[in-house]
C-alpha positions in Angstrom: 12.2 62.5 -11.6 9.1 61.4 -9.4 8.6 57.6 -8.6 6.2 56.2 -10.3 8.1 57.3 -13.9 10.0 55.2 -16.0 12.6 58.3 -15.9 15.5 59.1 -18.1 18.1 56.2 -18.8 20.7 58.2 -16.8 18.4 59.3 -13.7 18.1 57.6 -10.6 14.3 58.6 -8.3 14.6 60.7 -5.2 14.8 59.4 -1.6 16.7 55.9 -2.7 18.9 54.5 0.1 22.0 53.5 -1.2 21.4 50.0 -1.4 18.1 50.7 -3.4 20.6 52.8 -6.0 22.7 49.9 -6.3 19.7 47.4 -7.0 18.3 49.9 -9.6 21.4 50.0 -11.9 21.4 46.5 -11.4 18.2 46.2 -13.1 19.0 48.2 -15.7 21.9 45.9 -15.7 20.5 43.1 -15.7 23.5 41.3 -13.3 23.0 40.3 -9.9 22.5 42.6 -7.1 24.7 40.6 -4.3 25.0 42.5 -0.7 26.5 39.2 1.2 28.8 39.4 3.3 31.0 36.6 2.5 30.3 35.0 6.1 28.3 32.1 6.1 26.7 32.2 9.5 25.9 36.1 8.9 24.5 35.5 5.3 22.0 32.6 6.4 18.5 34.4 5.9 17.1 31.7 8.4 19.9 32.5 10.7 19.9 35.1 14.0 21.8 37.9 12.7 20.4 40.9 11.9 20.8 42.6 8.5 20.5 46.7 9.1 20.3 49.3 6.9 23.2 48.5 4.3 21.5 45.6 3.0 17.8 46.5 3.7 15.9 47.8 0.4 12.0 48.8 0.3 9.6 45.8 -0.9 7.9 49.3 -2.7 11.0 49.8 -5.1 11.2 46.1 -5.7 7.9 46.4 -7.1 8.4 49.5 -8.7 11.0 48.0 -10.5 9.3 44.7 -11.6 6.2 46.5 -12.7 7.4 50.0 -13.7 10.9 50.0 -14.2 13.2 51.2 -16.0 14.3 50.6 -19.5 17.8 48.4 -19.7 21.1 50.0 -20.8 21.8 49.8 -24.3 22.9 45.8 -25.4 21.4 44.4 -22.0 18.6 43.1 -21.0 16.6 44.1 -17.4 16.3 41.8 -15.0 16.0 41.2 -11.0 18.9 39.6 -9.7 19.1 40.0 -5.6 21.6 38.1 -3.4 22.0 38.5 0.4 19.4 41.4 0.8 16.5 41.7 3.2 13.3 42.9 1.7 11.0 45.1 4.6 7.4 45.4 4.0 5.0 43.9 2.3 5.9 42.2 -1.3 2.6 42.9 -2.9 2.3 42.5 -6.9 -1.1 41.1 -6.9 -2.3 41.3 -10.2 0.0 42.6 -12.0 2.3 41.7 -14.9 5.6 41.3 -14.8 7.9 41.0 -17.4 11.3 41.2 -16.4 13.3 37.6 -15.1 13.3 37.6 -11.5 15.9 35.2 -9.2 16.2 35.7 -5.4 19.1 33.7 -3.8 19.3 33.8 0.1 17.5 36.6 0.6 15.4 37.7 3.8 11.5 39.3 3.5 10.6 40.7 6.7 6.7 40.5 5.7 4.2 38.4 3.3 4.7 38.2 -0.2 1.6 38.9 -2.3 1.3 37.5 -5.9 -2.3 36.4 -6.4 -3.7 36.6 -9.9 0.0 38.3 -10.7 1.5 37.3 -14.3 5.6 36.3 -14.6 7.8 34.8 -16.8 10.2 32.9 -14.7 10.2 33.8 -10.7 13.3 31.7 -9.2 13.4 32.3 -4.7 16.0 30.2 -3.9 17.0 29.7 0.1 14.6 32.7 0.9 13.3 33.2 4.3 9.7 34.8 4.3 6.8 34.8 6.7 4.1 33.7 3.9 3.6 33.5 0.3 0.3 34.2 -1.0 0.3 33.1 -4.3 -3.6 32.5 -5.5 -3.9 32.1 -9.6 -0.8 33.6 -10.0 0.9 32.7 -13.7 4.1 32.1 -15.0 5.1 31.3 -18.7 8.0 29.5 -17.0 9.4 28.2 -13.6 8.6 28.9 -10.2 11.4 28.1 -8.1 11.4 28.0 -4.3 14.2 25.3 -3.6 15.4 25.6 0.1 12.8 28.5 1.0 11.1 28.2 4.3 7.9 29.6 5.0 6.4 30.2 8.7 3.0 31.0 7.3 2.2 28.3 5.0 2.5 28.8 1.0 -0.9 29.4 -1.1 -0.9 28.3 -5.0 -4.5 27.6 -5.1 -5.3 27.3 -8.6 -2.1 28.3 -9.9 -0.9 27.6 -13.6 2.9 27.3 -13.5 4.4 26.7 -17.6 7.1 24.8 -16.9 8.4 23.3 -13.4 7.6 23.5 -10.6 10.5 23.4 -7.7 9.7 23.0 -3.9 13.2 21.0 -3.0 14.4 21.0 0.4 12.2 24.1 1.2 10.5 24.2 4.9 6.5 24.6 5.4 4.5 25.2 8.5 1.2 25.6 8.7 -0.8 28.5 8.6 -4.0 29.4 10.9 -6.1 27.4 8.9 -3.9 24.1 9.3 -2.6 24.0 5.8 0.9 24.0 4.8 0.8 24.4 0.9 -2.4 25.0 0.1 -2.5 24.3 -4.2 -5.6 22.8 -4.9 -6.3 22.9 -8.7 -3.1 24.1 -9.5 -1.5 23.2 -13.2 2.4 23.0 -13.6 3.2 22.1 -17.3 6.1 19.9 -16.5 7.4 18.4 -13.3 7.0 19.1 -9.6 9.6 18.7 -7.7 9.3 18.7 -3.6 12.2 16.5 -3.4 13.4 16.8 0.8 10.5 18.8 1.4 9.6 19.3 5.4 6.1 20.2 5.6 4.3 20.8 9.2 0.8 20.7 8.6 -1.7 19.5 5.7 0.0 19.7 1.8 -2.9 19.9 -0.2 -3.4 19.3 -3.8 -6.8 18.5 -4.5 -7.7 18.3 -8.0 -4.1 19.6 -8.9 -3.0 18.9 -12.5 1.2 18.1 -13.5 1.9 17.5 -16.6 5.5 15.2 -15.9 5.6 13.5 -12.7 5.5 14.7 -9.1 8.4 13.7 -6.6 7.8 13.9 -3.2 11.5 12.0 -2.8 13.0 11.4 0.2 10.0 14.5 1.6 8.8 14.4 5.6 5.7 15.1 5.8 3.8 15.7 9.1 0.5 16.3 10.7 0.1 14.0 13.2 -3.2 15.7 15.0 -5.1 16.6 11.9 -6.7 13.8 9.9 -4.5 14.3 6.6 -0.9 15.3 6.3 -1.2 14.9 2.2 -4.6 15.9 0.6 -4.7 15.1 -3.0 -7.9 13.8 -4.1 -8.3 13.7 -7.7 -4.9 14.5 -8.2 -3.9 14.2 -12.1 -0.2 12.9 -12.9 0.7 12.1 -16.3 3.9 10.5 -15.2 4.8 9.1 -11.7 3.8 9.6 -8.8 7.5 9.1 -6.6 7.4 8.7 -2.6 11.1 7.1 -2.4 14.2 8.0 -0.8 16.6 10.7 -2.3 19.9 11.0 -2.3 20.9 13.9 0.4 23.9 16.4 0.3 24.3 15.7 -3.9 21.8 17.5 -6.1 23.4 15.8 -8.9 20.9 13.0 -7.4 18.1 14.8 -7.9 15.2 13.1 -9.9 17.2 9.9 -9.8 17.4 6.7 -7.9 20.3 6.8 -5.5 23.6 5.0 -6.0 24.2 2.1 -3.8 26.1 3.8 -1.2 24.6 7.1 -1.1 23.1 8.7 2.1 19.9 8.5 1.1 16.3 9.7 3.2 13.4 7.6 2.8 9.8 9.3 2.0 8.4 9.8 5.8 4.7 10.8 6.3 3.3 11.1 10.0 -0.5 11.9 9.2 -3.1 10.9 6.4 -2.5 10.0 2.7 -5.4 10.5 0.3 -5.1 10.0 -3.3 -8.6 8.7 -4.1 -9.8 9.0 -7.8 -6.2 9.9 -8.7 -4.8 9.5 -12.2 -1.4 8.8 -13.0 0.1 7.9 -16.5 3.2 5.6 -15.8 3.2 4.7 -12.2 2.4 5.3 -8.2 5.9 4.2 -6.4 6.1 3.5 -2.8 9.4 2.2 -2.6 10.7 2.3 1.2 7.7 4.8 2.3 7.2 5.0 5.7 3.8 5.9 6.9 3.5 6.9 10.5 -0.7 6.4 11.3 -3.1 6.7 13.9 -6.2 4.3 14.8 -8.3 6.7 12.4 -6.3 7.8 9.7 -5.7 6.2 6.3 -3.2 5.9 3.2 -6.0 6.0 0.9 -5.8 4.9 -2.9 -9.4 4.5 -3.8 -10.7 4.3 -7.2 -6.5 5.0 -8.4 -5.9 4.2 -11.7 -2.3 3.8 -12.8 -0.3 1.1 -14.6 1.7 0.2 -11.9 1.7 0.6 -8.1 4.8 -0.1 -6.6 3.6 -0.8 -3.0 7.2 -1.9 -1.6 7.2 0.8 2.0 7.1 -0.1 5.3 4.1 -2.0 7.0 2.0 0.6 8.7 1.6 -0.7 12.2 -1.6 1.4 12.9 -4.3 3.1 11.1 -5.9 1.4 7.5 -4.7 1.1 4.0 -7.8 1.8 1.9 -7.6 0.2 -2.5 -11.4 -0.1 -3.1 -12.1 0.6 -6.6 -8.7 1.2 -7.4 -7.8 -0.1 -11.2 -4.0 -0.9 -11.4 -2.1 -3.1 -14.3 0.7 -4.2 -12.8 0.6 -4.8 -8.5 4.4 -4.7 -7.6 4.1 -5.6 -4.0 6.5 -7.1 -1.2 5.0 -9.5 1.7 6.1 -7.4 4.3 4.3 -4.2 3.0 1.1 -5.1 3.7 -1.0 -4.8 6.7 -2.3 -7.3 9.0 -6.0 -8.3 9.6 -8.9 -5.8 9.7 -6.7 -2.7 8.2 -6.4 -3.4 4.5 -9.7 -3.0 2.5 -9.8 -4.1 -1.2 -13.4 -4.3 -2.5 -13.4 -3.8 -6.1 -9.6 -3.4 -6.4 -8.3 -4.4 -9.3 -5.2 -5.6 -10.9 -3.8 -7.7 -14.4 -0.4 -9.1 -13.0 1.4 -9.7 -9.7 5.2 -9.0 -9.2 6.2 -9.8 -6.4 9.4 -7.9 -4.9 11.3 -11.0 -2.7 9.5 -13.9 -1.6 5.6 -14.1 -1.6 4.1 -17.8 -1.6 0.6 -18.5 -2.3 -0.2 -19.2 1.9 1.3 -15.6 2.0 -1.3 -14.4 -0.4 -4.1 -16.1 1.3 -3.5 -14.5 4.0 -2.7 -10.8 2.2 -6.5 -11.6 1.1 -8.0 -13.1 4.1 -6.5 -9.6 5.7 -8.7 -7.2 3.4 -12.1 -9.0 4.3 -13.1 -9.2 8.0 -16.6 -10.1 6.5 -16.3 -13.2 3.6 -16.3 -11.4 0.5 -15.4 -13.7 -3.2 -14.2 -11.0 -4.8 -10.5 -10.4 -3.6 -10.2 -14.0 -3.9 -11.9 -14.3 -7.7 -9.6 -11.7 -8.7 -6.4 -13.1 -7.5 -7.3 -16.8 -9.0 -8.2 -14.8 -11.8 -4.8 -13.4 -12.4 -2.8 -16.5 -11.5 -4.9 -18.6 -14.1 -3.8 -15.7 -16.8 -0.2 -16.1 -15.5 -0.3 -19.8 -16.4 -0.7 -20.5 -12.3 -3.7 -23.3 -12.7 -2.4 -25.2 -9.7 -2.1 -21.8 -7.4 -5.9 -20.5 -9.0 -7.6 -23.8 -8.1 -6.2 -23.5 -4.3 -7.2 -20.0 -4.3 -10.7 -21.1 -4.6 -10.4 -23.7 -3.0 -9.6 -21.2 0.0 -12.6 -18.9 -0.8 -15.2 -22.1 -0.5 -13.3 -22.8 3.2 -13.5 -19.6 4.0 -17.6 -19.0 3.0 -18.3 -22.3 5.1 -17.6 -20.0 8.2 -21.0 -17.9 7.3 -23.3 -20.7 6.4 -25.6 -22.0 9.0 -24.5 -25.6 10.7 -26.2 -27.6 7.9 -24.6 -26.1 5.1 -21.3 -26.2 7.2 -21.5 -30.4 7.6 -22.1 -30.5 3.6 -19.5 -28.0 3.3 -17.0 -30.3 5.1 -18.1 -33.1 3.5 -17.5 -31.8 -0.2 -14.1 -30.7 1.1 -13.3 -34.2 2.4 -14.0 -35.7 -0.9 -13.2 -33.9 -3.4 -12.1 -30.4 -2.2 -15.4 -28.6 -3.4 -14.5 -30.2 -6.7 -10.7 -28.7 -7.6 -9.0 -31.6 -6.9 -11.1 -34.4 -8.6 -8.6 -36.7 -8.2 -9.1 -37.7 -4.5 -13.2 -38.4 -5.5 -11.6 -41.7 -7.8 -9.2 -42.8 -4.8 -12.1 -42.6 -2.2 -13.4 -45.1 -4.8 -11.0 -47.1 -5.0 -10.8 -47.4 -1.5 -14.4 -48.1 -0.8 -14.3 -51.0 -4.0 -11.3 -52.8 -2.7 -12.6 -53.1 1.1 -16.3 -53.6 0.1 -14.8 -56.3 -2.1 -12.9 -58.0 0.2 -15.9 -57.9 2.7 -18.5 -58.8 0.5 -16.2 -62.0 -0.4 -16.7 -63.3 3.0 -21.2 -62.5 2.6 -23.6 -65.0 2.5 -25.4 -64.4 -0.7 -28.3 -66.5 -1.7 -30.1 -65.7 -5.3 -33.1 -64.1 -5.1 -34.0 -66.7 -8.3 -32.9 -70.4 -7.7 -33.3 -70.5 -11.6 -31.3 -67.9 -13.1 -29.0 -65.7 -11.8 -25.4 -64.3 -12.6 -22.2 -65.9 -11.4 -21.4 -64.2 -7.8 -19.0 -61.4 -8.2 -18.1 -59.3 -4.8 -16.0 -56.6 -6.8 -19.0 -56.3 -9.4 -21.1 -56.1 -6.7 -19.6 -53.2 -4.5 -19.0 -51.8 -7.5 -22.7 -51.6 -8.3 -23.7 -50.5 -4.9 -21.2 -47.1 -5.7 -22.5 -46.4 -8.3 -26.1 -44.5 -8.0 -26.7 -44.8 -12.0 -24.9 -47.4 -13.9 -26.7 -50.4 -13.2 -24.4 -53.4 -13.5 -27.2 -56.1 -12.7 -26.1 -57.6 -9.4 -27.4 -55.8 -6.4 -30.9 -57.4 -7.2 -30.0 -60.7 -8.0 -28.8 -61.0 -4.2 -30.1 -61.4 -1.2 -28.1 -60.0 2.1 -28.9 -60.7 5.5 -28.5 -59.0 9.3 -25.5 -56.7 8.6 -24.3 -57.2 5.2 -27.4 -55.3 4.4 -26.5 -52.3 6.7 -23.3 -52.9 5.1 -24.9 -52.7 1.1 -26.5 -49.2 2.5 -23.7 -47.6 4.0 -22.1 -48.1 0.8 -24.9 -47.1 -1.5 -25.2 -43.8 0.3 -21.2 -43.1 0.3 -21.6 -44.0 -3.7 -24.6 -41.0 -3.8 -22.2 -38.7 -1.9 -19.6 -39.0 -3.6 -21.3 -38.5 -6.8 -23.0 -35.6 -5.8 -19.9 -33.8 -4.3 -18.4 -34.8 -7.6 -21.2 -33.1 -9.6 -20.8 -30.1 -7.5 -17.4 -29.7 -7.9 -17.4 -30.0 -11.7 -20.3 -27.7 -12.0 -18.2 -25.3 -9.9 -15.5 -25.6 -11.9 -17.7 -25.3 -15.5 -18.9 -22.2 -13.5 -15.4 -20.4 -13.4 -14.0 -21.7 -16.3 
């Protein structure tokens, strides 16, 4: 029989080692192939010891099965089932079809494996060791599975359309020449992917990368600390959640779910860049207990996100800038200490319906979570917030939330503006607490009345004039338009008439602050 030939059911091709012999019946087969040892510090494909010739087969025969091979006994069905073996050479199916099932479990590939534009059915490597895996456009009708795999070379899925799930979990990455770790931008997977205690050394990019359930970076470390971004995902399509949490270690009964109190668990850990900007995600973005390790220049970047929810409940980055501009979001689940400080949060035209606050988050809190995001004055962060308390039924917290933004525009307006500024926030508050305008009055009637009791006040007519009144009298000196018909039926003297203007002009102030305020306030409402 040559190679290259299906061959007769009962044949075997020339020049097979005797591990290759075994692995072919096995296909035929369709059980697993398992050349372990039974020692677990021998059988670790990441491990020291060398595997020789006993469980050493040709990456050529491996692909001569899976594209050429031959046909399965009679009631069985052929498959590639390989445990404990080393693969030498180079792995290279690239653009070919395979058909039969093909699972991997702790096996050892001396060189590259090459899959670009290849088609499968369901490829499972599970705790593989292999240099690279160059896996461009390559298809599957089902899984791909790579759970506990490390790569030294980086893994390439660029444009990539997996069918069902995708499975990265606990698998190693470093970086290959170009920087990249997992290079998949515009990759599809038609379900979930799953990169659940995923170590990846260098940039993990998904630009423009499509999942069909949610995508669970749980309890992952990502790091990249001299590169700009350690995850690149711009445009980045989720139609379920997006989940940077902790995961449960040493169970996989734990995996996908939140841990049980008590569990060991491993927070989401990024040292590098985040950017998500224009991504979409159906149900959710959660950032519960994320820890993002920054530098001066890099950024978590959400901007122009649009989910329902955003969970931002992590750690407080202590360096680098959290970027939401443009960012559309339903509910904001947020914590106080999540947030950071002054001149590293930016917010212009974020958006949100509803706050839910995780623990305690009062309204000076808030203030100050919005004073952070604008260095410069801007009204919007502060519209929006008042916006969304009023719709919460929050009146009280809405009006102080502008009253904040008018205090904190007087700090760009020139010194004139700034006086009238202080003055309208003296007597009324810029208008949202009306109240204090009457008790000003109040005040200003009852001592003008008790000082214009003790007044010389001669008519101005001998003949006819009104009975002499000092509370009618203030009282028509405050106010600028109702005339009450005493102030010129008097005549004051030396400085009861300083006295008449000082009050006249504090009635026109306060009536004008007043107008101010309730125009501001027809204004908003």
């Amino acid at each position: 029989m040559t190679e290259g030939a299906g061959g007769d059911a009962g044949d075997l091709p020339e020049g097979l080692s005797a591990a290759e012999a075994g692995m072919w019946q096995a296909f035929r087969n369709g059980s697993v192939y398992d050349l372990s040892s039974g020692d677990a510090a021998v059988d670790d494909p990441h491990g020291g010891h060398p595997w020789g010739p006993e469980r050493s087969v040709r990456a050529r025969i491996v692909c001569w099965l899976l594209l050429d091979g031959p046909p399965a006994l009679a009631g069985r069905v052929s498959a590639l089932k390989l445990a404990g073996i080393r693969i030498t050479g180079t792995l290279e199916l690239a653009g070919g079809t395979v058909t039969p099932y093909v699972e991997m479990r702790g096996c050892r590939f001396d060189d590259q494996v090459l899959l670009p534009e290849a088609r499968f059915t369901t490829v499972r490597l599970v705790d593989c060791a292999m240099p690279r895996l160059e896996a461009a456009r390559v298809t599957t009708e089902g899984d791909l599975h790579l759970p506990r795999c490390r790569f030294r070379n980086g893994v390439r899925l660029t444009d990539a359309h997996i069918g069902t799930d995708l499975l990265l979990n606990q698998a190693v990455v470093y970086q290959d020449r170009s920087g990249r770790s997992i290079a998949a931008d515009g990759m599809s997977v038609g379900q979930d992917l799953q990169a659940e205690l995923l170590e990846s050394y260098g940039e993990m990019s998904l630009r423009g990368a499509q999942v069909g359930g949610s995508l669970s970076l749980r309890g992952a470390k990502l790091a990249n600390p001299y590169a700009r971004l350690a995850l690149n995902a711009p445009q980045l399509t989720v139609e379920r959640t997006l989940y940077l949490t902790p995961a449960g270690v040493g169970s996989p009964l734990l995996s996908g779910t939140t841990p049980a109190r008590g569990t060991r668990i491993q927070r989401f850990e990024c040292q590098g860049g985040v950017r998500l900007d224009d991504g979409r995600f159906g149900d959710a973005v959660d950032l519960e207990r994320a820890r993002f390790v920054l530098t001066d220049d890099q950024d978590l970047s959400l901007r122009r996100v649009q989910t329902p929810e955003l969970r931002f409940l992590g750690d407080r980055p202590q360096r680098g800038q959290v970027k939401l501009s443009g960012a559309r979001v339903v509910n904001l689940v947020d914590r106080a200490g999540s947030w950071p400080g002054p001149g590293s949060l930016h917010m212009g035209g974020f958006t949100y319906e509803s706050l839910v606050p995780r623990g305690p988050f009062p309204l000076t809190r808030r203030l100050d979570w919005v004073a952070a995001a604008t260095a410069e004055y801007n009204p919007e962060p502060y519209e929006r917030l008042a916006a969304v308390l009023r719709a919460a039924g929050e009146d009280e917290d809405a009006r102080e939330v502008l009253l904040a933004k008018q205090r904190r525009r007087r700090e760009t307006l020139p010194p004139a503006g700034k006086v009238w500024g202080i003055v309208q926030d003296w007597a009324v508050a810029y208008g949202y607490r009306p109240g204090r305008a009457a008790v000003w009055m109040a005040v200003l009637w009852a001592a003008g009345t008790l000082a214009f009791a003790h007044a010389g006040h001669p008519p101005v007519d001998a003949g006819e004039h009104p009975y002499w009144s000092p509370a009618l009298f203030t009282l028509d000196l405050l106010l600028p338009v109702i005339d009450l018909g005493q102030v010129g039926q008097w005549q004051l003297r030396g400085g009861w008439q300083w006295l008449a203007a000082a009050m006249i002009i504090m009635g026109w102030i306060l009536a004008t602050t007043v107008a101010a305020g309730a125009t501001r306030l027809l204004r908003r409402s």
